[in-house]
Structures are given as C-alpha cells and as structure tokens.
ZAMI-295175 format. One line per 3 residues: number of its first residue (from 0); their letters; for each residue x, y, z of N, C-alpha, C. Coordinates in pm, 1 decimal, padded with zeros to 6 digits. Example, Ala and Ser with C-alpha at 12.3 -4.5 7.8 and 13.67 -1.06 7.14 Angstrom:
<atoms>
0	as	01319.0/-00569.0/00780.0/01230.0/-00450.0/00780.0/01320.0/-00330.0/00780.0 ~ 01285.0/-00225.0/00708.0/01367.0/-00106.0/00714.0/01290.0/00003.0/00787.0 .
</atoms>
This chain:
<atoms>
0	xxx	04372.4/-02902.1/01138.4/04353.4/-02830.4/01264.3/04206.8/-02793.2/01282.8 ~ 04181.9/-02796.6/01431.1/04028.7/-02687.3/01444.3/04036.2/-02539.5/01474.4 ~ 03991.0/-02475.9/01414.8/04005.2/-02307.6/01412.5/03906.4/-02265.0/01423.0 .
3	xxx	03902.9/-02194.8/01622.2/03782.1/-02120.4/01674.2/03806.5/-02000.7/01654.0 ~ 03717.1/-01865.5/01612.2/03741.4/-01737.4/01645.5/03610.6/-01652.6/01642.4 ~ 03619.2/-01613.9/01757.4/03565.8/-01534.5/01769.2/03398.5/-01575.1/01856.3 .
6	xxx	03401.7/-01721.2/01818.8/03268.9/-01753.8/01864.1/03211.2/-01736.6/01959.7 ~ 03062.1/-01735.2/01922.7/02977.6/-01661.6/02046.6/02832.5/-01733.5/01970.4 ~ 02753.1/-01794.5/02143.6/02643.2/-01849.1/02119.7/02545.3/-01807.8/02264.4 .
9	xxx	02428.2/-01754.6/02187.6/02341.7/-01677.5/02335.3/02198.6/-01734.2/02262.3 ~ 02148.7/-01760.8/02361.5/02007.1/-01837.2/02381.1/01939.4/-01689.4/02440.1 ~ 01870.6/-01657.9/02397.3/01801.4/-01483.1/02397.9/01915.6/-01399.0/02500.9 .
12	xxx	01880.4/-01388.1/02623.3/01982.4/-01331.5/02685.8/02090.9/-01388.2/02726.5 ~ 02080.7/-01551.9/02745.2/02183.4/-01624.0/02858.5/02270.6/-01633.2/02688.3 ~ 02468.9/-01629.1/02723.1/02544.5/-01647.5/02685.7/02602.4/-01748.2/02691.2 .
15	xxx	02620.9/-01857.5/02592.1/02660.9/-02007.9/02652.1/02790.4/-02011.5/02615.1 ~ 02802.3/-01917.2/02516.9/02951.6/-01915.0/02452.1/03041.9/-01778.4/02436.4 ~ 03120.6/-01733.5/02497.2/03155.1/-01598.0/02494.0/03284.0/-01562.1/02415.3 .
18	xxx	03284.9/-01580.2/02278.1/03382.5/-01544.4/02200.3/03530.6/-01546.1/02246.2 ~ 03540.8/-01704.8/02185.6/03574.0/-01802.0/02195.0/03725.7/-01733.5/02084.1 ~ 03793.0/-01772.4/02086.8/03917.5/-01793.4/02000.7/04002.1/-01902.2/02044.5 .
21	xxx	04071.3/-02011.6/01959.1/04186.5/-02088.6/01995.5/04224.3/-02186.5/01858.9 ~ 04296.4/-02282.1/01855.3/04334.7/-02353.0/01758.3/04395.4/-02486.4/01849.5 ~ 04319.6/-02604.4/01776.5/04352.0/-02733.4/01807.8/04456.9/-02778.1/01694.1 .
24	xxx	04592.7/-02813.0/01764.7/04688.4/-02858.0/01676.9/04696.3/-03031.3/01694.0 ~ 04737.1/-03026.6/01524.7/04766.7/-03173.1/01527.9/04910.7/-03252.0/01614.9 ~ 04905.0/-03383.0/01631.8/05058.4/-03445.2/01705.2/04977.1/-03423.4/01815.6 .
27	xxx	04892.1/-03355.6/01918.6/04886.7/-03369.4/02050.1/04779.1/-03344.5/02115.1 ~ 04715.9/-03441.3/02203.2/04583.2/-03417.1/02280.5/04638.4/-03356.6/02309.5 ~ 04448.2/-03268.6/02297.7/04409.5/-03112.8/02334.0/04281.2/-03140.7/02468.4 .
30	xxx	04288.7/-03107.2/02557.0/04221.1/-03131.1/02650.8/04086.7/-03012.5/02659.9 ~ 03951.9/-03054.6/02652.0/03901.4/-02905.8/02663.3/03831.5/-02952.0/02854.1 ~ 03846.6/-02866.2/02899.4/03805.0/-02862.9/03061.4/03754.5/-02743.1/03077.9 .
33	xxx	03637.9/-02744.3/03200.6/03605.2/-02615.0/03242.2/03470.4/-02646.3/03334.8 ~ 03415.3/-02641.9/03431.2/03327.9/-02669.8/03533.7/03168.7/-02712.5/03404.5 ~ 03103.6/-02812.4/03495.4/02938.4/-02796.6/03374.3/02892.4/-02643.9/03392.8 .
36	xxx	02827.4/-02651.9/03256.6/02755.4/-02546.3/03210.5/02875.5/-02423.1/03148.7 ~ 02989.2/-02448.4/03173.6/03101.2/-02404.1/03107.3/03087.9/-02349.0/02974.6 ~ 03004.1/-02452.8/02876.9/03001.6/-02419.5/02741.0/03069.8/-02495.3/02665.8 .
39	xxx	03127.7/-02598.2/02709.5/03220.3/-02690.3/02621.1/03091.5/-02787.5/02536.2 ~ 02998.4/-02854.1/02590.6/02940.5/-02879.7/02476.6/02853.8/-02812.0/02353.3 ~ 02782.3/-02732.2/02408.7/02816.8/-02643.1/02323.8/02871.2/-02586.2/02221.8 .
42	xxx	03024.2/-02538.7/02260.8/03108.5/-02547.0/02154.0/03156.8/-02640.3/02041.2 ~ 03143.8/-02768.4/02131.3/03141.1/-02918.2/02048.4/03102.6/-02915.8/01956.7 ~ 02897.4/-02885.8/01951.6/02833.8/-02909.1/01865.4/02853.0/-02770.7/01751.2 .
45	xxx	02866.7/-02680.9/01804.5/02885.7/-02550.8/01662.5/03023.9/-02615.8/01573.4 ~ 03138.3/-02666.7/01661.5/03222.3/-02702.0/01515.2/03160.2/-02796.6/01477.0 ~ 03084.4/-02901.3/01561.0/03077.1/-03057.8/01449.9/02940.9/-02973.4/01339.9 .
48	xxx	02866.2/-02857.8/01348.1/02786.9/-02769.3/01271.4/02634.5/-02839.1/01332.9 ~ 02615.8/-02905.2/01474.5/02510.8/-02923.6/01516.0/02447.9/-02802.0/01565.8 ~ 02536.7/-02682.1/01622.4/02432.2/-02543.0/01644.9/02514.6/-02445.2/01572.3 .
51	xxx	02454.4/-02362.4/01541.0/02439.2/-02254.6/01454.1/02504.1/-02156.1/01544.2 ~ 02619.9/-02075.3/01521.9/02705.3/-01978.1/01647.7/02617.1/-01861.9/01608.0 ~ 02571.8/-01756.9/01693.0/02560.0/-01631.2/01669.9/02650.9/-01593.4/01588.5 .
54	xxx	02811.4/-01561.8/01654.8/02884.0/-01487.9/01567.4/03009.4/-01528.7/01567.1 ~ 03115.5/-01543.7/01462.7/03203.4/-01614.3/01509.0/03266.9/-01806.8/01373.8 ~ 03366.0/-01798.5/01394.0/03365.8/-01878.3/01285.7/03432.5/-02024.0/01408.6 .
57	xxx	03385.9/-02143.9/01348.0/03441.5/-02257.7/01371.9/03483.5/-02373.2/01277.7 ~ 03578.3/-02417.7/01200.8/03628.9/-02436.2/01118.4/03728.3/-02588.6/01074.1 ~ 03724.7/-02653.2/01019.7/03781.7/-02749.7/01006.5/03907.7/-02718.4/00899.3 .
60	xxx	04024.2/-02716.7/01009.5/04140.0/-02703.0/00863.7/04082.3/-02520.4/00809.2 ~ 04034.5/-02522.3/00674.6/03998.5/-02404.3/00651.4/03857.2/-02372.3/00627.4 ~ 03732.1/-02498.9/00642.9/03596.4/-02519.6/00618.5/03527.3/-02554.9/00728.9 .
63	xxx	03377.7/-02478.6/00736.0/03294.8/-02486.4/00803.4/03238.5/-02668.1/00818.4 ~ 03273.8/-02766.9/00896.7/03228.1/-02905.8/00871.9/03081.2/-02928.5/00807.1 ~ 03007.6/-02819.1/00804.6/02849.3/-02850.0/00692.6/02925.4/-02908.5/00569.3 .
66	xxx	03028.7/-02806.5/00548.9/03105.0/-02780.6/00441.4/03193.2/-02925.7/00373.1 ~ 03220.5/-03006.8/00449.8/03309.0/-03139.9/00405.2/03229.9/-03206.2/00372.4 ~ 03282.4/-03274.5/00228.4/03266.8/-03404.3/00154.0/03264.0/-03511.4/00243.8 .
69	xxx	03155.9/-03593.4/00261.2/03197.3/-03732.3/00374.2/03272.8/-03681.3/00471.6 ~ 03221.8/-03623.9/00524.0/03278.0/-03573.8/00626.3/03356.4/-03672.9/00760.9 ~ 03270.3/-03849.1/00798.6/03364.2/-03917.9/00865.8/03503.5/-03896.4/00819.0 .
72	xxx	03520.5/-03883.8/00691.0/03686.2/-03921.1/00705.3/03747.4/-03799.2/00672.4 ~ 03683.0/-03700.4/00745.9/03766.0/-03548.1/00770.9/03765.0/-03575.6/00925.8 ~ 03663.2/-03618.8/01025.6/03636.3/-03564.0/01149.1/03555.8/-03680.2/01177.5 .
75	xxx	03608.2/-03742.5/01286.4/03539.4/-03836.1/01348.7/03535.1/-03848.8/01526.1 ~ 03399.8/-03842.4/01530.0/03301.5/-03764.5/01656.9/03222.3/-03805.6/01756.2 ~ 03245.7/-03809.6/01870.3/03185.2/-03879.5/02009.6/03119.8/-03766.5/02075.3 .
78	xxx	02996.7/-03801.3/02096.4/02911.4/-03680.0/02163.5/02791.7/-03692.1/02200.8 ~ 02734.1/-03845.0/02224.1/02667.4/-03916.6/02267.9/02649.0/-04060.0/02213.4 ~ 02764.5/-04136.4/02297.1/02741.3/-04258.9/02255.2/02605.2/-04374.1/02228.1 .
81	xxx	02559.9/-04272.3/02370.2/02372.5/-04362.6/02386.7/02232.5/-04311.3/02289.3 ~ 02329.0/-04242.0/02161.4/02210.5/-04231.2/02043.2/02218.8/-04330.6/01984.2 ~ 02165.4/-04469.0/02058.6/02143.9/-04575.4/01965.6/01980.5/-04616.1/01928.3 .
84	xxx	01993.4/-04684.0/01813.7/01890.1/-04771.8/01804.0/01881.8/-04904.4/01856.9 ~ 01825.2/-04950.0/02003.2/01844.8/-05084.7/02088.9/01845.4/-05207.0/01983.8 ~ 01739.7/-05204.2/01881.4/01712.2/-05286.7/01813.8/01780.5/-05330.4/01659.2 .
87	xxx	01901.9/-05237.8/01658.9/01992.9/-05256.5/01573.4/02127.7/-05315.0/01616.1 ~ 02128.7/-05428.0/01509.4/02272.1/-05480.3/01574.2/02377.4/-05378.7/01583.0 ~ 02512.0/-05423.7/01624.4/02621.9/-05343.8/01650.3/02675.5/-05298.4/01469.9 .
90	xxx	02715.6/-05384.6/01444.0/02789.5/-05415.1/01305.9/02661.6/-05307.5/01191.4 ~ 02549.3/-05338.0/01191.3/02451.5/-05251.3/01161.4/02476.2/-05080.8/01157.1 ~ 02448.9/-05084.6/01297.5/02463.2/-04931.6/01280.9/02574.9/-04897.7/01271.6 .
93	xxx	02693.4/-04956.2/01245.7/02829.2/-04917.1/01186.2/02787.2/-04881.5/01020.6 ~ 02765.9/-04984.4/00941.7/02733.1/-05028.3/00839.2/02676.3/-04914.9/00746.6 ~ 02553.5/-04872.1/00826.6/02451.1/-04756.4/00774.9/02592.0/-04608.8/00799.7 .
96	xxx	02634.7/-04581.8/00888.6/02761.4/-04457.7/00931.5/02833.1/-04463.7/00772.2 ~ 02868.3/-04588.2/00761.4/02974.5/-04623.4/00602.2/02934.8/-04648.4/00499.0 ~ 02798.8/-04685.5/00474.9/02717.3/-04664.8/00376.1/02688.7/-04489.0/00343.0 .
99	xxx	02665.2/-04384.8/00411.1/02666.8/-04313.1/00400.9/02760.8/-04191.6/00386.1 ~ 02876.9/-04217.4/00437.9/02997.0/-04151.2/00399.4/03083.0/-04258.3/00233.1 ~ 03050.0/-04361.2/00195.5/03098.7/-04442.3/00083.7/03269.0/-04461.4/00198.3 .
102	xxx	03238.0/-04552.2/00290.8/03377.7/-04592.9/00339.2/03298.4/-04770.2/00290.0 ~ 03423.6/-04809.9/00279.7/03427.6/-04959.9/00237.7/03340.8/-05040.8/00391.7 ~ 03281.1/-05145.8/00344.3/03188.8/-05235.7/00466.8/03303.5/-05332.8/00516.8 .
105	xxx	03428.3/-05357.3/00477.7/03553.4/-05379.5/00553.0/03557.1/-05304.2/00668.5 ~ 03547.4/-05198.4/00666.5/03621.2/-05074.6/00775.7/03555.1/-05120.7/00899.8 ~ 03410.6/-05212.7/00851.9/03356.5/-05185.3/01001.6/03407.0/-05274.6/01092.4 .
108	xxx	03444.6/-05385.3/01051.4/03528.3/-05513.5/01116.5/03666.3/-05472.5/01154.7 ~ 03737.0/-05370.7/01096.9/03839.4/-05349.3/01188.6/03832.3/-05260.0/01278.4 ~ 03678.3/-05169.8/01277.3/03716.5/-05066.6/01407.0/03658.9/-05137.8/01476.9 .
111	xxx	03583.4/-05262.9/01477.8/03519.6/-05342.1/01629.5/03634.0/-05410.4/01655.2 ~ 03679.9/-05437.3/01592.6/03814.5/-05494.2/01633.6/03915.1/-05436.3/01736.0 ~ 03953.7/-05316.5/01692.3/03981.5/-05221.7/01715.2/03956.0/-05194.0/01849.3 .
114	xxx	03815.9/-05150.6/01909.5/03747.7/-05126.0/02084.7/03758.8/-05242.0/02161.9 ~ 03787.2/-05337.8/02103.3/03755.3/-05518.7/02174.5/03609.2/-05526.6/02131.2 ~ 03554.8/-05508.6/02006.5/03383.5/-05568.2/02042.0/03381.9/-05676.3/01882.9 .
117	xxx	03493.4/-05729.0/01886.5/03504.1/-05814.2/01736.9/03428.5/-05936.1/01772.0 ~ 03338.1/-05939.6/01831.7/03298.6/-06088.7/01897.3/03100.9/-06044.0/01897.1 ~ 03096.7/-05919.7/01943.5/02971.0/-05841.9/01963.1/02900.4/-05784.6/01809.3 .
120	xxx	02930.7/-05795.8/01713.0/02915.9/-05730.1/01619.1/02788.5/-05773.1/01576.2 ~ 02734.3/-05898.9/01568.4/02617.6/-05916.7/01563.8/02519.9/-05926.1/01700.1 ~ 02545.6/-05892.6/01784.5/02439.8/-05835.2/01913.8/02399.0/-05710.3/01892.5 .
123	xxx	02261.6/-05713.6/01908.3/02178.2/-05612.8/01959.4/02218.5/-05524.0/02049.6 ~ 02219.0/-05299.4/02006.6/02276.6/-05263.9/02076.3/02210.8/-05289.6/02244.1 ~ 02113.1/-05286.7/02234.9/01961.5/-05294.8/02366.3/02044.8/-05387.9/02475.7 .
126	xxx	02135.3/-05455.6/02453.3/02165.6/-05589.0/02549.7/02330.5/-05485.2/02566.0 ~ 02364.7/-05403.7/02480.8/02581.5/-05339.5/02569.6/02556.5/-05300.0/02705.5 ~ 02673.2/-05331.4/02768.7/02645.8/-05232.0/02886.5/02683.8/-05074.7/02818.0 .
129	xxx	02694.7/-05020.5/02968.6/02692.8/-04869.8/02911.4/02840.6/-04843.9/02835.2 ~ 02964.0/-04939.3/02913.5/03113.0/-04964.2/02876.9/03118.5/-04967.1/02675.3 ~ 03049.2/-05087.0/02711.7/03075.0/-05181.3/02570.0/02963.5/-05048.5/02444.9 .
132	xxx	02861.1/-04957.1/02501.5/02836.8/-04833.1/02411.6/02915.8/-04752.8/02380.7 ~ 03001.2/-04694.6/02490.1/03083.0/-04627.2/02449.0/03241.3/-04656.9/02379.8 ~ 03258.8/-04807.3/02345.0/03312.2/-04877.3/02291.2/03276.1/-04840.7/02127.8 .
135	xxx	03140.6/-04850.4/02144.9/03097.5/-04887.7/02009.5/03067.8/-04700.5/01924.2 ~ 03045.1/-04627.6/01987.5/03081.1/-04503.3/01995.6/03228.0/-04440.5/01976.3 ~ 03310.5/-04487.1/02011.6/03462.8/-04498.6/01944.9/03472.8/-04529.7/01832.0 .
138	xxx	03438.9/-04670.1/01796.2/03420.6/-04674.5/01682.7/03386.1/-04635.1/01591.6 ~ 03295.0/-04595.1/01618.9/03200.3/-04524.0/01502.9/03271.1/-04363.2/01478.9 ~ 03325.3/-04316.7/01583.3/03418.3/-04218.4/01538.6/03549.8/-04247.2/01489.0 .
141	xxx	03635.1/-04385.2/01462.3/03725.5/-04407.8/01374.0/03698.0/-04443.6/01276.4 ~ 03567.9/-04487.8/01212.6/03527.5/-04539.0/01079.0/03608.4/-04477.1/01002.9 ~ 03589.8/-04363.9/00969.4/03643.0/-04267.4/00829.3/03806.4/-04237.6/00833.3 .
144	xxx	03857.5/-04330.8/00963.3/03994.5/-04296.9/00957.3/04013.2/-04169.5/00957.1 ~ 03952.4/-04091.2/01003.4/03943.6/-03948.3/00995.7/04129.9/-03913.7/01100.6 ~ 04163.0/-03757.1/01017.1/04310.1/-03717.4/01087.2/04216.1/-03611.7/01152.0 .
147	xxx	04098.3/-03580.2/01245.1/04033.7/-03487.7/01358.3/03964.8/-03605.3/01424.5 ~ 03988.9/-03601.0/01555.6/03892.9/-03646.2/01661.1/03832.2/-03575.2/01766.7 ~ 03709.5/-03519.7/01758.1/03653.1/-03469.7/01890.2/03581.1/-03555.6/01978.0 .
150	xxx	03594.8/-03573.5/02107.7/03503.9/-03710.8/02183.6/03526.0/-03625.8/02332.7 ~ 03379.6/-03645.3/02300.2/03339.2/-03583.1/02464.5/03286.6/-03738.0/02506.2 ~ 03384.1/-03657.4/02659.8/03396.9/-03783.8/02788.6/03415.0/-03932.4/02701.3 .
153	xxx	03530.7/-03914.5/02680.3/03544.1/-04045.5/02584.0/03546.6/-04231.4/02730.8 ~ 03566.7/-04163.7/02845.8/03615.2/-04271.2/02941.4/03495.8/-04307.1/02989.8 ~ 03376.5/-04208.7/02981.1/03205.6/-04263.8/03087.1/03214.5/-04403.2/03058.2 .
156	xxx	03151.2/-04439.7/03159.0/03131.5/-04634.9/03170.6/03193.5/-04732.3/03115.5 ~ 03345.9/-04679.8/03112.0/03506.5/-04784.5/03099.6/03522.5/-04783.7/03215.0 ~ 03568.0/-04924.1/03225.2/03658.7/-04988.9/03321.7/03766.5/-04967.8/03334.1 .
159	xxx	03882.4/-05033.4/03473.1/03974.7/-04905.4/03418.4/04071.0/-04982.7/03329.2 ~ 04061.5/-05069.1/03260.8/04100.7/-05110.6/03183.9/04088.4/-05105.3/03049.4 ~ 03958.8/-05069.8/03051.9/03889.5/-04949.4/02933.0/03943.4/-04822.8/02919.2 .
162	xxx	03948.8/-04760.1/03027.4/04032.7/-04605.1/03019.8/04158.8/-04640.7/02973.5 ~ 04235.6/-04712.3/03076.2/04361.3/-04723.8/03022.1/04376.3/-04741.3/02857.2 ~ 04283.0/-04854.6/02810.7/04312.2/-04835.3/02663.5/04252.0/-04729.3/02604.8 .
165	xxx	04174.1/-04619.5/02600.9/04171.3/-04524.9/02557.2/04226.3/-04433.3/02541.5 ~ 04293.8/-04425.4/02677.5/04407.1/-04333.8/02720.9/04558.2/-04353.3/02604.5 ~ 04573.5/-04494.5/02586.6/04704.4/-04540.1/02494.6/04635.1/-04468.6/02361.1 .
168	xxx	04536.1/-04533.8/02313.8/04463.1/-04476.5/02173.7/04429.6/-04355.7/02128.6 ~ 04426.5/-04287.3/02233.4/04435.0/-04074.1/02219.6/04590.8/-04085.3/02177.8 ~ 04644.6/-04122.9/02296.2/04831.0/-04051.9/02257.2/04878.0/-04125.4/02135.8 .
171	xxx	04817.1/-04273.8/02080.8/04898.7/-04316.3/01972.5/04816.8/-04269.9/01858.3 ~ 04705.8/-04232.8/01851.7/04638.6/-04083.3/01742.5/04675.9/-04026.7/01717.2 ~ 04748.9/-03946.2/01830.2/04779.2/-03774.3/01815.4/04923.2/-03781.8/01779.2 .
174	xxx	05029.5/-03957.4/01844.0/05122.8/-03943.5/01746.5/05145.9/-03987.0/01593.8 ~ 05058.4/-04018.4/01550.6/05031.3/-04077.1/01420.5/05011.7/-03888.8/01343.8 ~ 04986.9/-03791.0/01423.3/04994.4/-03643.0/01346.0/04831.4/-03599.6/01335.8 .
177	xxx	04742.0/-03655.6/01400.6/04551.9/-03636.8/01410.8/04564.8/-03555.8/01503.3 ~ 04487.9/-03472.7/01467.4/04445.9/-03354.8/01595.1/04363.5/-03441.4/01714.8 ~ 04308.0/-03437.5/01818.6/04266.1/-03489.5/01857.5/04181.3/-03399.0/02012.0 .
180	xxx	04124.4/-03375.9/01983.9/04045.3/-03281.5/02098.7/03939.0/-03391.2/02181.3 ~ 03966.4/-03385.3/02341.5/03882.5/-03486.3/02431.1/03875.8/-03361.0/02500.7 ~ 03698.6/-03362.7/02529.7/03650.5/-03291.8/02674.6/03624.4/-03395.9/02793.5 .
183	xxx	03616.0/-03374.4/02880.1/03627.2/-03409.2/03014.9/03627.3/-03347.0/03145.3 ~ 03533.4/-03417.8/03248.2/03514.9/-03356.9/03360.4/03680.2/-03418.9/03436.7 ~ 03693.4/-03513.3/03436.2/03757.2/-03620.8/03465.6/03950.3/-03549.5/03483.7 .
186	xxx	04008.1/-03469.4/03586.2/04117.6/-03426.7/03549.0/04228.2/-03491.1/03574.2 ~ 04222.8/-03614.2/03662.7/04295.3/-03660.5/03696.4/04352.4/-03777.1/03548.0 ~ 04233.2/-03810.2/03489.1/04314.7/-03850.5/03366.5/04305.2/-03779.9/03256.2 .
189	xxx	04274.4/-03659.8/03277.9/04347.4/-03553.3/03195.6/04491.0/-03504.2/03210.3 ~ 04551.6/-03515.8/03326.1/04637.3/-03526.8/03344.5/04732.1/-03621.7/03300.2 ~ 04703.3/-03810.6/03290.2/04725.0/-03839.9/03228.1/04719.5/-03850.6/03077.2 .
192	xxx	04653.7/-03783.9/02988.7/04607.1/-03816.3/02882.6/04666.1/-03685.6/02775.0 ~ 04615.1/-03566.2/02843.8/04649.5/-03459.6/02765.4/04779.8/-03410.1/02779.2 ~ 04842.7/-03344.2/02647.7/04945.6/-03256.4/02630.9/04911.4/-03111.8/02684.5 .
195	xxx	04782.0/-03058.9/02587.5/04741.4/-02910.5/02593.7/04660.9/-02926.2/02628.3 ~ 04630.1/-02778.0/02691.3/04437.7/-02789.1/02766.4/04412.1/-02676.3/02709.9 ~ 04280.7/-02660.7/02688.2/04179.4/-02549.8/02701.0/04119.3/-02539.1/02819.1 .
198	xxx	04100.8/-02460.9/02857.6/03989.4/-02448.0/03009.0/03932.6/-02301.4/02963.4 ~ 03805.1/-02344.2/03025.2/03675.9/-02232.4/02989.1/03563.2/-02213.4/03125.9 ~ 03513.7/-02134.1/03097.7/03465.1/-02098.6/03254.9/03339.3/-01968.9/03175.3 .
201	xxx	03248.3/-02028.4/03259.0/03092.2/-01979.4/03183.7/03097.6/-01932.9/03040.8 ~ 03144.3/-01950.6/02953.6/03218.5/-01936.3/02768.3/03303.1/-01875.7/02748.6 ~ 03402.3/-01864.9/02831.7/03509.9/-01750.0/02828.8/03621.7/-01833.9/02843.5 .
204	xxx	03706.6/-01838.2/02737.4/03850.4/-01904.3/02784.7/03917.8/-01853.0/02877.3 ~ 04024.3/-01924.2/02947.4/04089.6/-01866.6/03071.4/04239.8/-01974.4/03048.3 ~ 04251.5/-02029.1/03007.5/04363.9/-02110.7/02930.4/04377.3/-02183.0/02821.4 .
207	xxx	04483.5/-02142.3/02721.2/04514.0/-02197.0/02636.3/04724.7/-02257.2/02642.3 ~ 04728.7/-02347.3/02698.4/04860.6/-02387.4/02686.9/04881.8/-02514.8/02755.4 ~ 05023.5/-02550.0/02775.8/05090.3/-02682.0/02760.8/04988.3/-02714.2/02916.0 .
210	xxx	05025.8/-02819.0/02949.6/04960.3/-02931.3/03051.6/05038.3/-02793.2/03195.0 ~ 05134.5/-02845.6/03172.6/05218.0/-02820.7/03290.4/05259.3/-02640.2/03317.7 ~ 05226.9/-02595.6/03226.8/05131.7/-02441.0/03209.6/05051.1/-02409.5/03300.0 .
213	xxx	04922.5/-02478.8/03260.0/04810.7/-02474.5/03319.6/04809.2/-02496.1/03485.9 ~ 04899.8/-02607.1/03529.5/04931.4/-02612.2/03690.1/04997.6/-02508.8/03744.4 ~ 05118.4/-02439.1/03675.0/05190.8/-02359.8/03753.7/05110.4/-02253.2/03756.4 .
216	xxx	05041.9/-02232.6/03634.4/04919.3/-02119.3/03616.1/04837.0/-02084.3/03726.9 ~ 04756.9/-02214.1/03741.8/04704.9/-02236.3/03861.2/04749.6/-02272.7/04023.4 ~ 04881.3/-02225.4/04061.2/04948.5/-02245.4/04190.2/05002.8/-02395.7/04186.4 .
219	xxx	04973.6/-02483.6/04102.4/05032.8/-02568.2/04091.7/04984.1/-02653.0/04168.3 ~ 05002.3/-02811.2/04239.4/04951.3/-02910.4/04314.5/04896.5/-03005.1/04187.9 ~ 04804.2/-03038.5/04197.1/04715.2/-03165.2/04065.2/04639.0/-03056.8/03964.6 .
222	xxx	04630.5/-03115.8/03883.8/04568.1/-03066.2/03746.6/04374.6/-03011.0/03833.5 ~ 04341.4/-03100.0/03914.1/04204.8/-03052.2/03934.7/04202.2/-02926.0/04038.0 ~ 04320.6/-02898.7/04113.2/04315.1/-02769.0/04196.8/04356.7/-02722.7/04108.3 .
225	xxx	04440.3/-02684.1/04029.6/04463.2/-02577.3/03946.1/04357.9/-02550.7/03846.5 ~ 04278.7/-02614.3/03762.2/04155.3/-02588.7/03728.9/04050.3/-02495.9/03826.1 ~ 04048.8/-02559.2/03891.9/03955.6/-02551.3/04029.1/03947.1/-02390.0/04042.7 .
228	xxx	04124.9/-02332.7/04090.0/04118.7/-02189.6/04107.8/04126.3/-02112.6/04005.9 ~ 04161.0/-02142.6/03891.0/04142.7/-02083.6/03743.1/04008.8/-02048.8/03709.1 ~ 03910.4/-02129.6/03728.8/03802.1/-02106.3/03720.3/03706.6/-02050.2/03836.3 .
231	xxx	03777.1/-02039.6/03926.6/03693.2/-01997.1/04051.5/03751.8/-01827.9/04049.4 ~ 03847.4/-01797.6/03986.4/03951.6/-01682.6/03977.3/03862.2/-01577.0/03875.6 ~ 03732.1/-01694.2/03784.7/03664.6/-01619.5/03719.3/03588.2/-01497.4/03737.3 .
234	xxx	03568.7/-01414.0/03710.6/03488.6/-01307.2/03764.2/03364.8/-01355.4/03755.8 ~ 03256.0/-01456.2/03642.8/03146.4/-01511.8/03648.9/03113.1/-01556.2/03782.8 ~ 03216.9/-01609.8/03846.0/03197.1/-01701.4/03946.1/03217.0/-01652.4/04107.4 .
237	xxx	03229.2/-01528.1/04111.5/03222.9/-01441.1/04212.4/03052.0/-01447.9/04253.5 ~ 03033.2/-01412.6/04400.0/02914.0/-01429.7/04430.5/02855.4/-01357.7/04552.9 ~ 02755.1/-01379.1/04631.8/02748.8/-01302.9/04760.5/02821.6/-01408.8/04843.7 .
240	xx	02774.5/-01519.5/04796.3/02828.8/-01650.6/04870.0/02941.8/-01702.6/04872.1 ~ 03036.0/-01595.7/04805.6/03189.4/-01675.0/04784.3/03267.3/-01589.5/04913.4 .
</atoms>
C-alpha cells in the first residue's frame, strides 16, 4: 500500500501541500484528480522521495521509498516520460534502469514487448514520437515487476488505441493485487479507468472514495462536473470573481 499522513509541503509561505492523509489500496485503481496547481505532483514526488515534505510521513507499505532496496521492484514510476537521453537507444536506457536495480537484461525485452515497442528497441530515443515515449516510459516503470505503480498522466500522446491499451493494463495490474495510483487531468477516462479517486483542491483533500461516490458526492452527471463542483465548493477557490 501507499500511506499518506499528515503531509504538508510549503515553499516559504505558498502551501503546495496541505496535510494530506489517505491510503492507496492494492486490487484497484486509485485515481488522484484535482484542478493544476492542486498539488498532486507534488505529492507524487515526496512519496517517490524526490521532495522532502515539511511535515508529515509518505510511505511505501511501512518505509519511506529512500528507504527500499532496488527500489524498481518495490515501486515502479511515471513522472516524466520526456527525461530522455535523445542519443540513447531505447533498449539502452532500459538496460542502465536494470543494471542498476540488479533486474536480469531479459526483463528489458519483455517490457518492450509488453508497450508494442519490441521492434524499436534499438532506435534512438531522439527519432519516438511523443506516443511511442510514453510507451517507453511505461516500461521503464514495469521493469522491476514492481506490486506499486504511480504514473502521472499515463495516456499524454496515446492514440486512442494507446489509451485503450493502457486503460486494459491499469485494471489487469490492479487485478493481479498491485496498488496502482494514476493522476490525471483527463476525467472522462478516469471514469473509465478508475475504481477510487482522490481529489484534491489547492493541497487539501476533498475526496477519498469509490468512483461512483465521488459523482453522487458531487450532484452527480459525469465524473468531470462532479469534480468540477467539489473543487469549486472549495473555500480556496472562492473569489471576488466567483
């Protein structure tokens, strides 16, 4: 599981994260949603231990992720697919990911396999489209076979034939018993995709429960009006102009 509590992250005065509590369970996408500047990435990076929380614990299972051994195959992580090196093949910068966690140089041929890029593996990343990066960015977060997945905007520059298979590959994750946490602006296939949501609104949670929760929560209609007034319901978001 991922276990937030309490967290809180402030850049001198501005608050990006406002003590935070929740728990990502395994068996079922967890949806995190909430308008930009929300704080969801943010939060991303304090569990994967890229920022440092003011106060507040974020936790893998029962450890801080600094904290895991090889950590790919505790937690495997999408959060900018376009940190590539252009001039490294595909299969490459897999290679170096599994060289460094000690996963076998097998693994890397079945997760290209795996996105559709079993054909690309020796191309240069400099020549993917933006699709076929975030392809290869999937991958690189199944290397370690990891049972945690966090992947922000896992669908940017898929086709929808790309989404669609991503969309199958979250739900047949999360039934295989992997936690699986996807952020997304995107609600309409959050709707398709997720079980549970989180929704957050300037760092402040404002929902934690089932899919169909969250709509009646919100007056109900599509997953993006009910967001919509959940977060507009925020007191942050009150204004002269509202």
């Amino acid at each position: 599981m991922i276990n937030v509590r309490n967290l809180a992250k402030r850049y001198g005065p501005r608050v990006a994260v406002d003590d935070l509590t929740f728990t990502v369970r395994p068996g079922r996408v967890t949806g995190f949603v909430g308008p930009n500047g929300a704080g969801k990435s943010t939060t991303l990076r304090m569990v994967l231990g890229l920022d440092r929380p003011t106060s507040g614990t974020a936790l893998i299972g029962e450890r801080p992720y600094r904290e895991l051994t090889r950590p790919l195959c505790h937690v495997g992580a999408l959060l900018d697919a376009g940190a590539l090196h252009g001039g490294r093949r595909a299969r490459h910068h897999l290679l170096w990911q599994a060289h460094s966690n000690r996963i076998p140089a097998r693994r890397v041929r079945e997760v290209l396999d795996l996105v559709g890029l079993g054909d690309a593996g020796s191309r240069r990343t400099k020549g993917f489209s933006l699709g076929m990066t975030q392809r290869l960015g999937i991958a690189g977060a199944l290397l370690g076979d990891p049972p945690v997945l966090i992947l922000d905007e896992p669908v940017n520059g898929l086709d929808p034939e790309g989404v669609r298979w991503i969309r199958k590959l979250l739900r047949a994750l999360a039934a295989e018993g992997r936690t699986v946490l996807v952020s997304s602006h995107l609600m309409a296939e959050m709707e398709l995709t997720a079980d549970h949501l989180l929704v957050i609104g300037r760092g402040r949670l404002l929902a934690d429960a089932p899919l169909a929760e969250v709509v009646a929560a919100g007056g109900g209609g599509t997953l993006e009006e009910s967001v919509l007034r959940l977060t507009d319901a925020a007191v942050e978001y009150r204004g002269a102009g509202r």
